[in-house]
Structures are given as structure tokens and as C-alpha cells.
Residue, then its C-alpha position, 0 to 999 in steps of 0.5 A: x289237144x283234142x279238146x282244143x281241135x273240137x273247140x277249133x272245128x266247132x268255131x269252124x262251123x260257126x263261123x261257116x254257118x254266119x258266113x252262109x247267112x251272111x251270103x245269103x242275106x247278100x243274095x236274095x232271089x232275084x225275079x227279072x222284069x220284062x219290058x212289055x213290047x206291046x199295049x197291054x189290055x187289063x183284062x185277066x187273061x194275058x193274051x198278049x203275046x208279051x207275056x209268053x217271053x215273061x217267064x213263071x216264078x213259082x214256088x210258094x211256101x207257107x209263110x213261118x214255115x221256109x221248107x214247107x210248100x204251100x198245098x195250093x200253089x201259086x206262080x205270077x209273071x211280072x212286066x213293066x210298060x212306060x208307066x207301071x208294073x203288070x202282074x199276072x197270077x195263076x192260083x190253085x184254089x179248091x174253094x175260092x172266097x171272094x167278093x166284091x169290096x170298096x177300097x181299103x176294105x178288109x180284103x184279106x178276109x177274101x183269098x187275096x195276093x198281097x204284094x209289099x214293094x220297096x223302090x230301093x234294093x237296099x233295107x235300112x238295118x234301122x227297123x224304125x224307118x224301114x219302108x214298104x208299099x203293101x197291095x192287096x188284091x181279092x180275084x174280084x178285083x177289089x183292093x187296099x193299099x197303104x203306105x208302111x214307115x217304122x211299122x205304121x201304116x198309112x192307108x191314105x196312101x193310093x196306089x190306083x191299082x186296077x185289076x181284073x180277076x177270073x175263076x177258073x176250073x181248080x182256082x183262079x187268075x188275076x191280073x193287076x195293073x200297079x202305076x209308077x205315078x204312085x211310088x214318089x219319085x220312083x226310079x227303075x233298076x232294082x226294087x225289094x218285093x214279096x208276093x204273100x198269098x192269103x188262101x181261104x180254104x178248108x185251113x187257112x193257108x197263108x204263104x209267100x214266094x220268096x219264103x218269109x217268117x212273116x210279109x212285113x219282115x223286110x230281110x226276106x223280100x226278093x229282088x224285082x231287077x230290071x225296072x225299066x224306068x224313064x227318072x225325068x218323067x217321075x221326077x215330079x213334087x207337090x211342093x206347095x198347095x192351098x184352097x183360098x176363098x175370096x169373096x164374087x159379086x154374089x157369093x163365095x169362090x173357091x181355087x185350089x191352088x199350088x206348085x208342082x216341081x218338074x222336070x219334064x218338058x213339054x205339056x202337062x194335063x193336071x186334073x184334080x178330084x175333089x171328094x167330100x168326107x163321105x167320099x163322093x165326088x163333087x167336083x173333076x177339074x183339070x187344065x193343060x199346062x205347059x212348065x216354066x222353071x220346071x215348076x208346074x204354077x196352078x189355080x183351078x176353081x172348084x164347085x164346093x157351096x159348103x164348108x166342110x172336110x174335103x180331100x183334093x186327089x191331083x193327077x199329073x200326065x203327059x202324052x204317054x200317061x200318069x206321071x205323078x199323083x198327090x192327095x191333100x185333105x183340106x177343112x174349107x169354109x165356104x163363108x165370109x167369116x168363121x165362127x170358133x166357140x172357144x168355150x166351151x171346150x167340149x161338146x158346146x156343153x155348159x155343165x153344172x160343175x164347171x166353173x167357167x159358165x161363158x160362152x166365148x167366140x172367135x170370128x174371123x172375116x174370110x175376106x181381104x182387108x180391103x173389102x172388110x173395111x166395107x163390112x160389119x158383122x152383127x151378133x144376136x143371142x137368144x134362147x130357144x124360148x124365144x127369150x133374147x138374151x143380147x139383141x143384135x148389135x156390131x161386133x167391135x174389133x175387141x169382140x171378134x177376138x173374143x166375143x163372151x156371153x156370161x150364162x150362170x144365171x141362164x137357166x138350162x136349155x139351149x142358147x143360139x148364137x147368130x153372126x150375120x155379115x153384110x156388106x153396106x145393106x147386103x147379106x153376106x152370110x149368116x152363121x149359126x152356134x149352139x150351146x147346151x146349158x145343162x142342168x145338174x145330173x141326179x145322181x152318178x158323174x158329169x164327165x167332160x174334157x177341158x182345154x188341156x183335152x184332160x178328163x174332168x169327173x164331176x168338177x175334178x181333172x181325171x186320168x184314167x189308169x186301169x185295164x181292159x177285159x176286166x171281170x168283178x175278181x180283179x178290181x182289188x189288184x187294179x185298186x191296190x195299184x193304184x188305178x181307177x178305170x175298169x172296162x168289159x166287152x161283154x156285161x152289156x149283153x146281161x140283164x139289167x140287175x146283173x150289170x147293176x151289180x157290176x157297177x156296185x162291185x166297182x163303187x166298191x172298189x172306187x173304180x169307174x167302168x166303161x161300157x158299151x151301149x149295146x143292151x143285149x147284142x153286140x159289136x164285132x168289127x164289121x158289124x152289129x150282132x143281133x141274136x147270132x145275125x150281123x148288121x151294120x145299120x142301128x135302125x130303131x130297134x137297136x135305139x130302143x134297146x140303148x135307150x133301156x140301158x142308158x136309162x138304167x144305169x147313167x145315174x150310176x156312180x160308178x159309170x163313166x162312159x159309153x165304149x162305142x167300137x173297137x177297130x171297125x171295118x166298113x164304110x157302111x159300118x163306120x158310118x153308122x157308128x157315128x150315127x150311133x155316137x150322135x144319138x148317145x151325145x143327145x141321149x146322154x150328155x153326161x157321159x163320154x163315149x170311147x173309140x178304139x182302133x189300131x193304128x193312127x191313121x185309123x183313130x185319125x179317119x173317125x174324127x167326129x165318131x167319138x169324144x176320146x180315141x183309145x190308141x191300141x197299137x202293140x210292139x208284139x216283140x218276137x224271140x227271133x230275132x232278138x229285141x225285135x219289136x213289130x212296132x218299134x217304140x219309135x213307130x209308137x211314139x210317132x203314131x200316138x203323136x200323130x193322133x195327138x196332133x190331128x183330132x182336134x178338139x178330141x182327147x187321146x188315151x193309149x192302150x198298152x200291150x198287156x198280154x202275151x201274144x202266143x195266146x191268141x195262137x192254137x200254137x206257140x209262136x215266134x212271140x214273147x212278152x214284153x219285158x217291164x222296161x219295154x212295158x215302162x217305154x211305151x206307156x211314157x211314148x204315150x206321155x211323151x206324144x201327149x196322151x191323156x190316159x192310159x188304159x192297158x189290154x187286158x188283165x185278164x183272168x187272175x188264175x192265170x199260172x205264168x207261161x199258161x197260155x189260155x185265151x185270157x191269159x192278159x197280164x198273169x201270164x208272165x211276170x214281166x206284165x203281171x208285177x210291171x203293171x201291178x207293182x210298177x206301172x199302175x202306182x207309178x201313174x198314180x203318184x204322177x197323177x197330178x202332174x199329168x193331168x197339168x197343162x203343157x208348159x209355155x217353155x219346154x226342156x229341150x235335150x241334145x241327142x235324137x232318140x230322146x222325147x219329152x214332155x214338159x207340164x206345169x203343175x201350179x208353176x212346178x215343171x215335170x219334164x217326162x223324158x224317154x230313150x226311144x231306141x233299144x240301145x243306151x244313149x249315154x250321158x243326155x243334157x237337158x236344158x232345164x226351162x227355169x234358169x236354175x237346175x240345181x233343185x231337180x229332182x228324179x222322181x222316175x226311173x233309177x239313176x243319177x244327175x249331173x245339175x250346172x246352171x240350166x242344164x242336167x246331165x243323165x245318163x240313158x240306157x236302152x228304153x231308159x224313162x225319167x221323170x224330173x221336177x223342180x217341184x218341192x212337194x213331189x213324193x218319190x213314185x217307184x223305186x224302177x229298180x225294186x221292180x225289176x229285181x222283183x221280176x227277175x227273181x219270180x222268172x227265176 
């Protein structure tokens, strides 16, 4: 009886303790906004007597810690006028850190105030579509903003945040002006906020109000209540815009044109902004528009002489302010025709190990049919000799679809192609293309990237598979598993025969290494560093000393290619990093040069900075709450297929999480590593966005004990990542190597549930369609529509379980983060028994 009555109050206590969360969870801290009764001047001292009827909110705690207060307090007033939210901020700061940034700098290097802002009081319990606006703001007034979706960060996104910031004896004061016109479609009422602070002082000292385990943990963030909001006035949408040319009596004229839905009545002043892609204003139109339909029909000339990569910045107002804003990123040929070099695929290099040696060109007429009935387009090809190599002749419809120059008896040099339009006798435009013919390597790899943006070593298609950080003493577990690529952050910086001896070591080991093309100095994210000093220009000396090293080890039969940078931060910086990458393209042809960032939008900003995008975008999982990834598979998944579908011509490799997160931490924190089925999912998220390697970070140090968390843990930290790579991930894409380096198929599988991603590849008319569970939890019993008509031939070849074949479709049955590879494929060997492998880890976690 009494062991019944423990029991009873035991459970009691549980479920008052759940009750309690679950009201306070229901209840968030609630700051109320007032309406400001008079116009505010964004001048960082709220003067106006406005603000003294809008009460402080105060006390900030150290963000992961809820019962411990910030040393350096902070408190903030917030209202709202007819157009946006004013912030006001009071900081205790000691020693402040800050100066003046571009947009979307790295403020948070500065004493900075974050705010994460939804427009909605409720939080989707789906962490995959959960969405936050985040602003930053350092007390110079500088600012980034992004937009937040699933985990994945939109920093495209502007809020037009202004601020204006002041020191003061013992800290600072800020006041921030955030505009409604940014939020789309923005209401007022209740909003879901978090204010975190970054204080740089003698420690570092992150806190937040409300108290928060993290910013971005969404079921934290208080309420902002009282919005004040006219809806007609927000309620507004680009539904439609484009940027047409049409051909004038002299030269070509641009309009950018669209459709704006409305509901407002009464005139409208529409403005654009138009920035080239170095972020220079070329041009600020604007006109009065009055709605018709509640639609808002446009068409604005714009000044743009040259075709390139412009961003149209729309503003909306009416006679009491912004209303809607929109941005849209548009490539524009100024031109009467455009010319596509179909192949070469890569670079306009013709290599000696190619075995298509054509030139191949697409042109287009930019102008109506009407008028291209009184055109002809003229092609002429020459050598940089001097020697013709077609004279000037009319391209015939046929040719301008495809207009080919045959040069494997062309000896190597460069060739130019020109296509002239003229109308009757008048010159139209003229266009020019440039094709490199090669000649063969002395020795080491020609490496370029096909049409199917698949890496090709000396005529033979190449995936790479291997890790990051990788010192001599583990290039024989990497071989022995199967992979084939090795990378290091820091031989670079050694001297010439000791680098030698690396790539040797690697030959060896029949790996490739991967480099950067910094001879002693090296790369931060800001920076170059040259003998303990920072810079951001490659001037001539740095050239000179990449030079020595380009020319020391590119006939190297182990090198494979350049590492350019790793998530850089910096206009400045950024744009001597594409300096950078066009000295290595003239420099050394024969080798491919790899970025890396940390987010799509990132990879996706340095189009034209490298030849392949390595994606290091990590889930981190947490112990609490459990199965909680910071980057949902999902958000992966969409991130890496995002990069996949907007660089163009440049290939995608993804670079998996292979370390255990508490190791970057002097302490222990709420991590964990990630288990080989969340491991498996998010390699195939990669396979199945339609990446073309896979190259994990880091492996770290060998003599790594399990659960020894030291700066290079990597992989042998936890047998979960060491055997999930070493005996399952790693041989897995070694026996599917060549079903991943096979073209998308014409037809691909199709699957009846969400959540579930393929990818359907044709491997010499055998199809591999890769399959994957996005979600942590089982989906049950899948159909998949097989492209052939007859499924009956089907074999798994990865993951473990069991098919259902009828006609054209297979059943399987997918449990949480499930992975599968199936073929109709006779010759397919089996890859790896999943199963083994978690048996495997379950008994070394023991």
C-alpha cells in the first residue's frame, strides 16, 4: 500500500510538473506595444514625449542559462507609428565594440542587439516550416537581415532597417526603425519576438529577454501584443514582373515591367532601384499610379547599356508612407542576340582528354520576329594567330540552334568566335566568344566537369568521396573505405618538399588531395593572413607566392585542385576572392578551384567565385529536446537543391557533418553526434537535391578516444560517425559510384506520400532511383511508380527492407530518416548490409 501511495504521488508530481510546462508554454511573456501619438525622428535619443508613456522591458539573462542574469543588463521600449515598429535601447556596456559595417556584414563580431520577429502568435510544432524574420544591429548603426524557413537563412531578404546609435558614460543607446512594408502581407495584433544581445567584453556574453536556450529556439520567443496595423494598406503582392528588350531606331531599350495586387484606393508612387552585381546603383525610377482591378499594371524604362546580373528593388507607398517593397534578381542581355557556348560545358576549355573536341553555339535573336525577318546574323572564326578558321558566312536556321566548329585538328591556342547582326546594312551588335584548346598536361590530372556537372580526372567521370582536415595517418582508413579525395587546411603554409611529401603519401594511398593556393600565408573568413597580419586584397606579392606553388606541385599526380575559401565575410573580400579564382583559371587550367560556405544563399551570392560549390550546412542535433535537429533534413534537403538549381553551369558537392559539435566548446553543451542513420539521410538529402560528391568534415585526429572531446575530435569521437563513415557511408558510395556519376533520367520515379525525395539516374540504360524519408518519423508503406513499365526486376541495393513489385509500381515500407537505393540494373553488386552497420555501432556504444 505504501509503495502504491509513492507510486501515485510520484506520478502526481509528473503530471504537475507537464501541467506547468504546458501552461507556461501557453503563456508567454507578453510586451504590450504603444501607438506613438506623435512623429517620431530616428535620432537615438527618444526625445519625443511618446516614449515616456511606453514602459521598460528589462531583464535579460545569459542566453542557455534562464536563472542567471546577464552581468551587463540591457532593457528596450518598443512602439509602432502607421508604418512600422520603433525601437528604443538602453545597454550597460563597460567596453563597447563596434564600428561601422556594409549591409549584412558579420555584425555579431560588434556588441550588437539581434531581434527574431514572427508575424503570427502561433509556432508551427513542424520545426521544418517554422519562420522567423532576425535583425541585427551594432550601436553604429550598421545592420543585417535574413529571412529564417526550416532552418535556412535567406539573407536576400531586406528589412530597410534604420538606426541610429549613441555611446554614453557606462554603455550605449540605440534606436531602430523596422518597417511593416518588409514583413509580406504583415497584420497587426500579436507577433512572436526575442530580443538577444551579443556583449563583447572582457567574456563574451550572449543573453536574451525573454530567457531562451538559444535565439532561434522559437518556443521561447514572447509575445509583442498590440500591433497596430491598417491590413488594407499591407495587403499588397508582386504577382508578376519581367525585364523585356526591344529593339529603338539606334540602340537596344530596356523596361522592367509587372503586376502589383492591391487593395488599397487611391494613388500609388511605385519606384524601383536598380543595382548591378556589384551593388552600385545604375538607375531609380519611379511613377504615380492610380489601381485599376486592385492591381497596380506597370512599365518603367530603365538605363541598363550592358547585359549582366541586376537586382530590381521595388518600393510601394501612399500618402502616408511604404507600403510594400519586393526585390527580383534578373540576368539581362542588352543585345540584339545572345550567344550560348553549348560545349564546351566547362570553363570554354577544349582538353586533350576529351573526346568531344567541337565548339557547339546556341544564338538567339533578342528581337521580334517581325523585325528578324529583316535581319541576318554573320559568324566568323579565327584563331588568335590571326589564321581563319571559317570566314564570315549567314547562319542558316539550323545554325542557330546549334552552329559547330570541329577543332581536333586545331592546334592549341585560343580561338574566337564573332556573330555580327545587322539589319539591311546596319550594324546591330556584335558578340564575341572565346575557346581555350589545350594541350596536353606534362604529367599530374586534367580535371574538368561534364554536362551532367560531374567531375572528370584525365577522360574518366570522378566522384569525390573522402574528408576534410586530413593529416598522412588516415589516408589508409579513407582508402580502405572506399574513398578517393583528402583535404588539408594548413600544408599550404609548409615548405615546398614538405607538401611534395604529402601528395607522394597520397599517391600512395590512390587519393587526390585538395589544397589551397596560398604559399606561405593563409585565409580566414575575413581575410588573408600574411605573417600574423590581415588583408583583403591579393596584391602582387600574394600572386607571386601562388604562382610558386602552382608551379611546384600541378604536374603532381595526386593534385586535384585549388581550395579557394571557406565561408568568407566581406564585400571587399569576397570580391578579391573571385580576383583570385580568375588568376588560378589562367594560371592553371588543369585543375578546378572549390569554395565552401555554409548556407545556400551563400554558395548561391558567389556565382563566378569557383568551378564547384562545396555545401557545409550541419543539422548539430541537441540532446534536448530529443531528435531535434538545428537544421532539419527537410531544410538540407531544400538548401542543397536550392544551390543545385541556381549556379548554372558550376557543379555542387555536400559536405556532411562528421564531427561531434561539443568539441568546438571549452564546455560540454546541449549537443550530440549525430547517429549513422541521421548521418546516411543526409548524404542521400544531398543525392537526392542532385549534388555530385560528397565530401565529409572532418576526420579528424585517429587517436581520438570515443567521447574525447578535443579540438580535432572529427569522426573517432563517437562510433556513430567513425564506423558510419568508415564501415557504411564511405563504401556505400563507393560501390554506387558509378550509378552516381549517370545522367538524370528522361523519366523519373514518381512516389505517392510527402516527405519522400528521389532521384532517378540512367547508368548505360539501367535506372537507379535513390529514395529518401525526409522526416523523423516512419512514413509506412510507400509506391513507387517505376519509369519502366515492368517493376518485377527491382532490386534494393541500399538500406534494409523488403518490396512489394505489381505492374510499374513498388511498395516499401520507410521508417524514420529510411534511405533506398533500387535498380533494374542486372550487373548491380549489393553495397552494404545498413543493418550490419547499426548493430555494429550499437555494440562498440555499449
Amino acid at each position: 500500500m505504501m509503495e502504491n501511495d509513492i507510486m501515485s504521488k510520484g506520478a502526481f508530481a509528473f503530471l504537475l510538473a507537464l501541467l506547468w510546462c504546458v501552461i507556461l508554454s501557453a503563456n508567454p511573456i507578453e510586451v504590450r506595444v504603444s501607438f506613438a501619438e506623435v512623429a517620431l525622428v530616428l535620432d537615438g535619443e527618444a526625445t519625443e514625449a511618446t516614449w515616456d508613456k511606453a514602459p521598460w522591458n528589462e531583464g535579460f539573462t545569459k542566453l542557455g542559462k534562464k536563472n542567471i542574469e546577464a552581468a551587463e543588463q540591457a532593457r528596450f521600449k518598443v512602439l509602432n507609428d502607421n508604418n512600422g515598429l520603433w525601437f528604443f535601447w538602453d545597454c550597460v556596456d563597460n567596453s563597447v565594440k563596434s564600428e561601422p559595417r556594409p549591409l549584412d556584414d558579420s555584425i555579431w563580431h560588434d556588441d550588437c542587439i539581434e531581434l527574431f520577429l514572427s508575424t503570427s502568435p502561433d509556432i508551427s510544432p513542424d520545426r521544418n516550416i517554422r519562420e522567423y524574420y532576425q535583425i541585427i544591429v551594432n550601436p553604429a548603426g550598421s545592420v543585417f537581415d535574413a529571412f529564417n524557413r526550416g532552418g535556412a537563412a535567406d539573407t536576400q531578404w531586406t528589412s530597410m532597417t534604420k538606426a541610429v546609435g549613441k555611446l554614453k558614460e557606462g554603455g550605449w543607446q540605440l534606436e531602430i526603425y523596422i518597417p511593416f512594408a518588409a514583413f509580406p502581407n504583415c497584420r497587426g495584433g500579436s507577433w512572436r519576438f526575442l530580443c538577444g544581445r551579443e556583449n563583447w567584453g572582457k567574456e563574451y556574453e550572449p543573453s536574451s529577454f525573454p530567457a531562451a536556450l538559444k535565439f532561434q529556439e522559437m518556443d521561447d520567443y514572447a509575445l509583442l501584443s498590440g500591433i497596430t496595423i491598417d491590413p488594407t494598406r499591407f495587403d499588397n503582392e508582386l504577382f508578376s514582373s519581367d525585364v523585356l528588350t526591344e529593339l529603338g531606331n539606334d540602340a537596344m531599350n530596356c523596361f522592367v515591367k509587372g503586376i502589383i495586387k492591391t487593395a488599397i484606393v487611391g494613388k500609388l508612387d511605385l519606384k524601383c532601384r536598380i543595382l548591378d552585381e556589384n551593388g552600385s546603383q545604375i538607375d531609380f525610377v519611379g511613377d504615380m499610379m492610380i489601381p485599376k482591378d486592385k492591381a497596380i499594371s506597370f512599365t518603367l524604362p530603365v538605363k541598363i547599356a550592358k547585359s549582366g546580373k541586376y537586382s530590381f528593388y521595388f518600393y510601394l507607398a501612399d500618402e502616408k508612407g511604404l507600403v510594400f517593397t519586393a526585390n527580383v534578381a534578373k540576368s539581362i542581355e542588352i543585345a540584339p542576340c545572345s550567344v550560348e557556348t553549348i560545349w564546351p560545358f566547362y570553363r570554354d576549355n577544349i582538353y586533350s582528354t576529351m573526346k568531344d573536341k567541337t565548339a557547339r553555339f546556341k544564338v538567339t535573336p533578342l528581337v521580334s520576329p517581325a523585325i528578324f525577318k529583316e535581319c541576318r546574323i554573320e559568324v566568323e572564326v579565327k584563331l588568335s594567330s590571326g589564321k581563319v578558321i571559317i570566314p564570315p558566312k549567314k547562319l542558316s536556321p539550323s545554325e542557330l540552334e546549334c552552329f559547330t566548329v570541329p577543332l581536333a585538328n586545331v592546334k592549341p591556342g585560343k580561338l574566337l568566335a564573332t556573330f555580327t547582326m545587322f539589319r539591311g546594312e546596319k550594324l546591330l551588335g556584335r558578340m564575341e566568344k572565346t575557346i581555350n584548346i589545350l594541350p596536353p598536361l606534362k604529367g599530374g590530372n586534367e580535371v574538368w566537369f561534364n554536362s551532367e556537372r560531374c567531375m572528370v580526372v584525365n577522360g574518366q567521370p570522378f566522384y569525390p568521396r573522402g574528408f576534410f582536415g586530413c593529416a598522412e595517418n588516415a589516408f589508409p582508413l579513407i582508402a580502405q573505405a572506399g574513398g578517393n579525395v583528402v583535404h588539408s587546411y594548413v600544408v599550404n603554409t609548409f615548405d615546398l618538399p614538405k607538401i611534395i611529401k604529402f601528395l607522394d603519401d597520397a599517391q600512395a594511398n590512390g587519393l587526390k588531395v585538395v589544397l589551397k593556393p596560398y604559399y606561405k600565408f593563409n585565409i580566414g573568413f575575413f581575410g588573408f593572413t600574411v605573417k600574423g597580419k590581415k588583408q583583403t586584397t591579393f596584391d602582387q606579392n600574394l600572386q607571386n607566392l601562388a604562382k610558386e606553388l602552382v608551379d611546384g606541385i600541378s604536374n603532381h599526380p595526386a593534385f586535384l585542385g585549388w581550395y579557394l575559401y571557406d565561408e568568407p565575410r566581406g564585400a571587399e573580400y569576397s570580391r578579391n576572392l573571385k580576383t583570385v579564382y580568375e588568376f588560378l583559371r589562367e594560371y592553371d587550367p588543369y585543375h578546378v578551384v572549390v569554395g565552401c560556405d555554409n548556407s545556400s544563399e551563400g554558395c548561391i551570392n558567389k556565382v563566378g567565385h569557383c568551378d564547384v560549390h562545396w555545401v557545409d550546412i550541419y543539422p548539430s542535433p541537441y540532446i534536448e529536446p530529443k531528435d531535434y535537429l538545428s537544421i532539419p533534413i527537410t531544410s538540407l534537403y531544400n538548401q542543397l537543391h536550392n544551390v543545385v538549381e541556381k549556379v548554372g553551369r558550376e557543379a555542387v558537392c555536400y559536405v556532411p557533418q562528421a564531427f561531434e559539435r561539443n568539441s568546438f566548446n571549452k564546455k560540454p553543451g546541449n549537443y550530440r553526434s549525430m547517429t549513422y542513420r541521421e548521418l546516411r539521410a543526409s548524404v542521400f538529402a544531398g543525392i537526392t537535391a542532385g549534388v555530385r560528391g560528397t565530401v565529409p568534415y572532418k576526420i579528424g585526429d585517429i587517436k581520438t578516444k570515443y567521447r574525447e572531446l578535443v579540438p580535432n575530435a572529427g569522426i573517432f569521437s563517437d562510433p556513430n560517425m567513425k564506423l558510419g563513415f568508415l564501415k557504411g557511408i564511405m563504401p556505400e558510395l563507393n560501390a554506387l559510384n558509378d550509378a552516381l556519376l549517370a545522367p538524370i533520367a528522361a523519366k523519373q520515379a514518381t512516389v505517392d506520400k510527402e516527405d519522400i525525395r528521389q532521384i532517378t539516374l540512367d547508368h548505360n540504360g539501367a535506372l537507379y532511383v535513390f529514395l529518401l524519408n525526409l522526416k523523423p518519423e516512419p512514413k509506412g508503406l510507400v509506391n513507387v511508380t517505376w519509369p519502366g513499365k515492368d517493376a518485377s526486376k527491382v532490386r534494393l541495393l541500399g538500406g534494409n527492407g523488403k518490396l512489394l513489385a505489381k505492374g510499374s509500381t513498388i511498395a516499401i515500407d520507410f521508417g524514420k530518416y529510411d534511405a533506398f537505393v533500387l535498380t533494374d540494373d542486372a550487373n548491380a553488386k549489393p553495397t552494404v548490409n545498413v543493418l550490419a552497420v547499426e548493430k555494429e555501432i550499437e555494440k562498440e556504444n555499449k
